[in-house]
N, CA and C of each residue as an Amber inpcrd file, in Angstrom:
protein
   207
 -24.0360000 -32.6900000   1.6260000 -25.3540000 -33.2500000   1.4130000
 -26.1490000 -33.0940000   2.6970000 -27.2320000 -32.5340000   2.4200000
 -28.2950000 -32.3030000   3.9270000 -29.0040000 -33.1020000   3.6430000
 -29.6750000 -33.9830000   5.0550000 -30.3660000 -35.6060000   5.0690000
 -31.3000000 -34.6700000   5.6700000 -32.2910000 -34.9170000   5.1470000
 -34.1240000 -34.1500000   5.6980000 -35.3210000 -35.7210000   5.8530000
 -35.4240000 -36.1790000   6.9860000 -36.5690000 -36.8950000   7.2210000
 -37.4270000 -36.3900000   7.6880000 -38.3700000 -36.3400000   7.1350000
 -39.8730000 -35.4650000   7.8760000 -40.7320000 -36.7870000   8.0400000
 -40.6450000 -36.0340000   9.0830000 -41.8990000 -37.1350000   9.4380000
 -41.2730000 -38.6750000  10.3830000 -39.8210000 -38.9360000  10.0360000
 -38.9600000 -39.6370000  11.0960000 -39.3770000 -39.5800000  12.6700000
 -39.3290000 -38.6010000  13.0260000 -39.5890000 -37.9390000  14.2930000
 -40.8080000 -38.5880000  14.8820000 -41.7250000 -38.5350000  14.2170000
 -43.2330000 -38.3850000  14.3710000 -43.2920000 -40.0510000  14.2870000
 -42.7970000 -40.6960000  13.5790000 -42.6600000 -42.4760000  14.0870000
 -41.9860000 -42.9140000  14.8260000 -41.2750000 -42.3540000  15.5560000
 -40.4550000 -42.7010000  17.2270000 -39.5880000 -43.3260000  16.7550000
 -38.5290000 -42.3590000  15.4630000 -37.6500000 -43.2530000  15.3390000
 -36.4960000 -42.1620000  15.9250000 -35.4430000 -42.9230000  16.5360000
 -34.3050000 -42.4030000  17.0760000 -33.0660000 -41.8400000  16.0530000
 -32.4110000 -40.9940000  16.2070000 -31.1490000 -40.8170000  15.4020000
 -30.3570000 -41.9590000  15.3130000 -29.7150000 -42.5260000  14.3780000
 -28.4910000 -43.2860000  14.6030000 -27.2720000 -43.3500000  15.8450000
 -27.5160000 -43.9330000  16.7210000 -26.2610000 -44.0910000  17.3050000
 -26.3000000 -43.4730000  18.9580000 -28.1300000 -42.7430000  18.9210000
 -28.5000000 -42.7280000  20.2690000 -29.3280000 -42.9060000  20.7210000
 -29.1370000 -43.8430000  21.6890000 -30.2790000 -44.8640000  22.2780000
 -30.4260000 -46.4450000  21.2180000 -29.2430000 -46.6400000  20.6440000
 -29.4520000 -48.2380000  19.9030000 -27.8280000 -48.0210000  19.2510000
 -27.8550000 -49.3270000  18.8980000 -26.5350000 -50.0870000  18.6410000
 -26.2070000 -49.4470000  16.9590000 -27.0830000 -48.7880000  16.0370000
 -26.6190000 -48.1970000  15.0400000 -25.7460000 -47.2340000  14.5650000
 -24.4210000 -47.5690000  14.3580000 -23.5960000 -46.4630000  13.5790000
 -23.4470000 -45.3860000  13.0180000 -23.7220000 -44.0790000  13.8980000
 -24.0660000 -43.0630000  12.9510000 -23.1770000 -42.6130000  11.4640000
 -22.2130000 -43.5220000  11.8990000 -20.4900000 -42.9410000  10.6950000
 -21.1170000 -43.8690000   9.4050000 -22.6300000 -44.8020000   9.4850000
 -22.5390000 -45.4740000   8.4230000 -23.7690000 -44.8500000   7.4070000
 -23.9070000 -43.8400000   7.8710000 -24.5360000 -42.3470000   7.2850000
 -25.4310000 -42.9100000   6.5940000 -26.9160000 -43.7170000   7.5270000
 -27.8720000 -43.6470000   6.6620000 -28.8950000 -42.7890000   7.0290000
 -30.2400000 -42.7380000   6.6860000 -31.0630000 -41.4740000   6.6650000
 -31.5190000 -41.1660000   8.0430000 -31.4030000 -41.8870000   8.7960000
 -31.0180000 -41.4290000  10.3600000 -29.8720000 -40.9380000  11.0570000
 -28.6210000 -41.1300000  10.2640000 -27.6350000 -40.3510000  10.8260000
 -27.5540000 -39.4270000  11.8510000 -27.0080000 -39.2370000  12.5240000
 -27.1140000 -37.8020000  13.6960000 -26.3970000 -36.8470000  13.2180000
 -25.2150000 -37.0400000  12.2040000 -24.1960000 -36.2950000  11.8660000
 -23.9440000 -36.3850000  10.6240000 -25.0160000 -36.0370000   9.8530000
 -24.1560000 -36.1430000   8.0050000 -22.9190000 -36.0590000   8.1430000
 -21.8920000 -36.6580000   7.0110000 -20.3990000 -36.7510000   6.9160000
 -20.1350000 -36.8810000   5.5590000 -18.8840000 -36.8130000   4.7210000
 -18.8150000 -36.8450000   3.7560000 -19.4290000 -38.3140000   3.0200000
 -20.0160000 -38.5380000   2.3960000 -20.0680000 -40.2890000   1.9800000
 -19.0130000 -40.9680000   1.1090000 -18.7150000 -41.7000000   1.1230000
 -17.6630000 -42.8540000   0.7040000 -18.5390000 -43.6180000  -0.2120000
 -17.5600000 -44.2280000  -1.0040000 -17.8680000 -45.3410000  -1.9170000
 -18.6360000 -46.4200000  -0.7450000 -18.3160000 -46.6980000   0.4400000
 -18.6270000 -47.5330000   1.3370000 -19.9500000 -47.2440000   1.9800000
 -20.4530000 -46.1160000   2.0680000 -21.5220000 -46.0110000   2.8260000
 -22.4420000 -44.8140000   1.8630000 -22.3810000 -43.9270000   0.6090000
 -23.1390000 -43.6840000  -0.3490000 -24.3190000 -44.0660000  -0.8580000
 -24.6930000 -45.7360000  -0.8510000 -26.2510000 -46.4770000  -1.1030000
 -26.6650000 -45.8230000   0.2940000 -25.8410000 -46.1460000   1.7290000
 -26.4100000 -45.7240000   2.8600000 -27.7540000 -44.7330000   2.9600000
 -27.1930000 -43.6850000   2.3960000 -27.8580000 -42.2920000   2.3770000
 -28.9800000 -42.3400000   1.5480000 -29.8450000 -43.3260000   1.2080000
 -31.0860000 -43.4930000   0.3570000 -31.7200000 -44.3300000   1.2850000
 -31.5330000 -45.0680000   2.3350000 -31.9490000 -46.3060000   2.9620000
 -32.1530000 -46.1220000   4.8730000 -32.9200000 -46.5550000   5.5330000
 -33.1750000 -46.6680000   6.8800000 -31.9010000 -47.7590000   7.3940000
 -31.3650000 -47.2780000   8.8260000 -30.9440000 -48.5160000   9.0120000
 -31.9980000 -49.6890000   9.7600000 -31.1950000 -50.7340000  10.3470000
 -32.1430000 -51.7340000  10.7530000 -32.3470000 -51.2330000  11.8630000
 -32.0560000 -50.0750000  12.8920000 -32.3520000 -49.6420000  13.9190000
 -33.6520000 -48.6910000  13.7230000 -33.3730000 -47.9730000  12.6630000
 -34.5210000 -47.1930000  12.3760000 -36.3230000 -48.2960000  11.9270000
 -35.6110000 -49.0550000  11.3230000 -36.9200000 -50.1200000  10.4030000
 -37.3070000 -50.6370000  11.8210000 -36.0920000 -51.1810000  12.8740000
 -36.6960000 -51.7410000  14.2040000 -37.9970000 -50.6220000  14.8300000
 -37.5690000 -49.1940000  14.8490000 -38.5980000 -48.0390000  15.7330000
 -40.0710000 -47.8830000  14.7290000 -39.8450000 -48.4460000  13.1650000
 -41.0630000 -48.4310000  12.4830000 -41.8690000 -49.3330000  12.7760000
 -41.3920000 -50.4490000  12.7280000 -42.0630000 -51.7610000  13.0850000
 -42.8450000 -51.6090000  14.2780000 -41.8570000 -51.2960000  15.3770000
 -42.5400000 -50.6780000  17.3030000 -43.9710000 -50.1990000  17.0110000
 -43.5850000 -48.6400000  16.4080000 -44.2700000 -47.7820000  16.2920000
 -45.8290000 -48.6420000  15.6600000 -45.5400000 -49.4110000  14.5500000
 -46.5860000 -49.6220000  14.0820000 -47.4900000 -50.7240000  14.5230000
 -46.7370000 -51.2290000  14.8530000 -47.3010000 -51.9900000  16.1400000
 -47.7760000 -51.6800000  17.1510000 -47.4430000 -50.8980000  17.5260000
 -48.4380000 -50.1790000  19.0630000 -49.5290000 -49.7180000  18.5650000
 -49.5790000 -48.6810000  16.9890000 -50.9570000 -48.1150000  16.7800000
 -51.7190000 -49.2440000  16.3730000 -51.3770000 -50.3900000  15.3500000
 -52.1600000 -52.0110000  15.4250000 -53.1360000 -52.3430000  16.7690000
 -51.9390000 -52.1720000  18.0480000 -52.7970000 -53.0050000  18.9080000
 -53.7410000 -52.1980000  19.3120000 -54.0110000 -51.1000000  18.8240000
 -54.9890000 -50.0070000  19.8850000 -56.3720000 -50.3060000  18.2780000
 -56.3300000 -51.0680000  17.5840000 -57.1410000 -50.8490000  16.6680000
 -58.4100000 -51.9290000  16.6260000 -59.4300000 -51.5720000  16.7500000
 -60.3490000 -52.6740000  16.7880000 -61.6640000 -52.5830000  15.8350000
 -61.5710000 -52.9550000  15.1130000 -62.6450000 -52.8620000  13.6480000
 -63.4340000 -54.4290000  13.5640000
């Protein structure tokens, strides 16, 4: 299975497992290393981890504070 995030990149989100405490072996759509999936980590591969949702949140927050309407 090939994991394609487009556009990941471009929201300052990091791979799994470098530069933050997320597991890349728990193969979600940040993974650094696709791997076979398991009954255990299979939902994984549809879902951000909380490391990744943490660099969305950042991200969206920094362009927030630069916004003044």
């Amino acid at each position: 299975m090939l994991y394609v995030c487009i556009g990941c990149d471009s929201l300052a989100a990091h791979h799994d497992g470098y530069g933050n405490v997320c597991n890349r072996d728990n193969q979600y759509i940040m993974a650094s290393a696709p791997q076979r999936l398991t009954n255990d980590t299979f939902n994984n591969a549809f879902v951000f981890s909380r490391c990744s949702i943490q660099y969305f949140r950042n991200y969206i927050a920094d362009l927030t504070s630069y916004v003044h309407c």
